[in-house]
N, C-alpha and C positions, 0 to 999 in steps of 0.2 A: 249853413256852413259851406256846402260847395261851391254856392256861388262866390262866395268871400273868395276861395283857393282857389276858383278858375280865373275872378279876374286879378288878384295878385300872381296868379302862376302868369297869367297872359302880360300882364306889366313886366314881367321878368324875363321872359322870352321872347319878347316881342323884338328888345335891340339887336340882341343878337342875331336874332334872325334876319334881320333889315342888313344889318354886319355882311352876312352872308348870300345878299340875297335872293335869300328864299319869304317863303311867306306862312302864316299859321294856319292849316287849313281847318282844322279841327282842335279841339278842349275839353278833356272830360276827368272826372273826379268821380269815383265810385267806389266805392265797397273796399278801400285802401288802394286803388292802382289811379295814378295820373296818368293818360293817355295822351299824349303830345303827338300829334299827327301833324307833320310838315310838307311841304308842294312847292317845286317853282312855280316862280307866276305863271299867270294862264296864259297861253300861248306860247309856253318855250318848250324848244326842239326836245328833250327831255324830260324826266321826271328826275328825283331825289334819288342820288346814291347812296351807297354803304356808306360812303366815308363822309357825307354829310349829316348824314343820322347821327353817326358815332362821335363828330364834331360837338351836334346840338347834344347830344344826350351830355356829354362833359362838361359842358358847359355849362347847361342849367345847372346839373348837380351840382358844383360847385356853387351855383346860386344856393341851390336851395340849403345847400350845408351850412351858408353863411347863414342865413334866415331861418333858423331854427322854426318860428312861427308861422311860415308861408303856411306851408300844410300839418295838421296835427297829426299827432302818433307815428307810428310806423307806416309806413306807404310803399310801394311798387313804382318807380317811373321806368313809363315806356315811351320812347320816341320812334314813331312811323312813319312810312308814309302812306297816302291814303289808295294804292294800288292803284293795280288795272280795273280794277270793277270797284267804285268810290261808294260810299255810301252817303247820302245826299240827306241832311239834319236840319239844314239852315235855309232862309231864303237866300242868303250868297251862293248856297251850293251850287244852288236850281241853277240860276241867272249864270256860274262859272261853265255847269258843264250842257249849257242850252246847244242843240246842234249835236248832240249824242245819244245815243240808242239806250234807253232807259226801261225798268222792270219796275210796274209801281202795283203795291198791295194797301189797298183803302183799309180801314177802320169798316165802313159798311159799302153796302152796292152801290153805285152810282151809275142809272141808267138801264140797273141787272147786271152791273161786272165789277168786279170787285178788283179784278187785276185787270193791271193794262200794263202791255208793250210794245213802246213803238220809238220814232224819235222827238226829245222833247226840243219842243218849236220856239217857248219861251215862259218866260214868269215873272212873277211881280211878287210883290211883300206875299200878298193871301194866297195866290194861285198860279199854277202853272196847267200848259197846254202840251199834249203831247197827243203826235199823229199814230193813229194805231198803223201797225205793222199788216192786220190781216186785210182790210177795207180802206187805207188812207185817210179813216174820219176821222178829227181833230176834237178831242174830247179837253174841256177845260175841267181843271178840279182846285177844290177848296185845300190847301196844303196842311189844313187843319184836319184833315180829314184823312192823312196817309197816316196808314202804319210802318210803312217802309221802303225806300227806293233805292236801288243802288243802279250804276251804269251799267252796262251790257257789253262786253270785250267781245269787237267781231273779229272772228279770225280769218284771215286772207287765206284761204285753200291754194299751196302751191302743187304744181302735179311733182310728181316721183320724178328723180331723176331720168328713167329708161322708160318711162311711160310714152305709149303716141301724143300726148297733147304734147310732152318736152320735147319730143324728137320734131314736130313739127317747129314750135317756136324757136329751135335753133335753126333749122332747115330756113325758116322765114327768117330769122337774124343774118342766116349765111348770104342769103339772098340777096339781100338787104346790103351789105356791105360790098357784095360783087358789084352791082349796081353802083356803087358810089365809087366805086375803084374804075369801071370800067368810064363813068362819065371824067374822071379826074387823068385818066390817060387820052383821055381826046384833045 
């Protein structure tokens, strides 16, 4: 039965989404809650806002209000988006977010390690490759074989405002600009 209401919920969502475009990144049916997980395509300067969530979520509803039978019983829709730290289900995932610092936990060992993280290099339908972070060895694995991957959010360390690394890089910004002032008055 879920897959019936994921691919009629994904037929119903899909125009709109294109409407708008965005794209489907995720679909899931469980336990009464539809989870509609939305994403601009891959490579744009942004991700999904508030007011496109709350666009898609109206909208389906009103789909689905019309379609009594899309989904049975009483249900939960939720429309998301799939964050900063994505959780990776599909082989589209893998191949979307290749060239990202990824957390992957195997089903069994593979080689003696059962987790690996590092950044994933690439993948294909069965399997992806990802460079570990502590040695730079490039382990491939069977995708059939992950218990679960999400991406890894690196956060850029900015220093404190009054700290000496800030005090310096304005000192060198200051610098930096005298120089360009003093060649522009010659």
């Amino acid at each position: 039965m879920a897959g019936t209401v994921v691919d009629t919920v994904t037929a119903m969502v899909s125009p709109i989404l294109a409407d708008l475009g965005l794209e489907l990144y995720d679909l899931e049916y469980s336990g009464g809650v539809l989870r509609v997980t939305i994403d601009t395509p891959a490579g744009s300067p942004a991700g999904v806002d508030i007011d496109a969530i709350s666009l898609v979520s109206r909208l389906l509803g009103r789909e689905l209000d019309h379609d009594e039978n899309a989904v049975p019983g009483r249900f939960t829709l939720e429309v998301t988006s799939p964050g900063l730290e994505r959780t990776l289900r599909t082989p589209e995932h893998y191949v979307r977010e290749t060239g990202k610092t990824v957390s992957v936990r195997l089903v069994a060992p593979l080689d003696g390690r059962r987790r690996l993280t590092g950044l994933l290099m690439g993948s294909d339908a069965t399997t992806a490759t990802v460079r570990l972070d502590e040695d730079g060895e490039e382990v491939v694995f069977p995708l059939s074989q992950v218990e679960r991957t999400k991406t890894v959010f690196v956060w850029e360390s900015q220093p404190k405002p009054n700290s000496p690394e800030a005090r310096r890089a304005r000192r060198a910004a200051a610098d930096t600009s005298t120089s360009d002032e003093e060649v522009g008055a010659r």
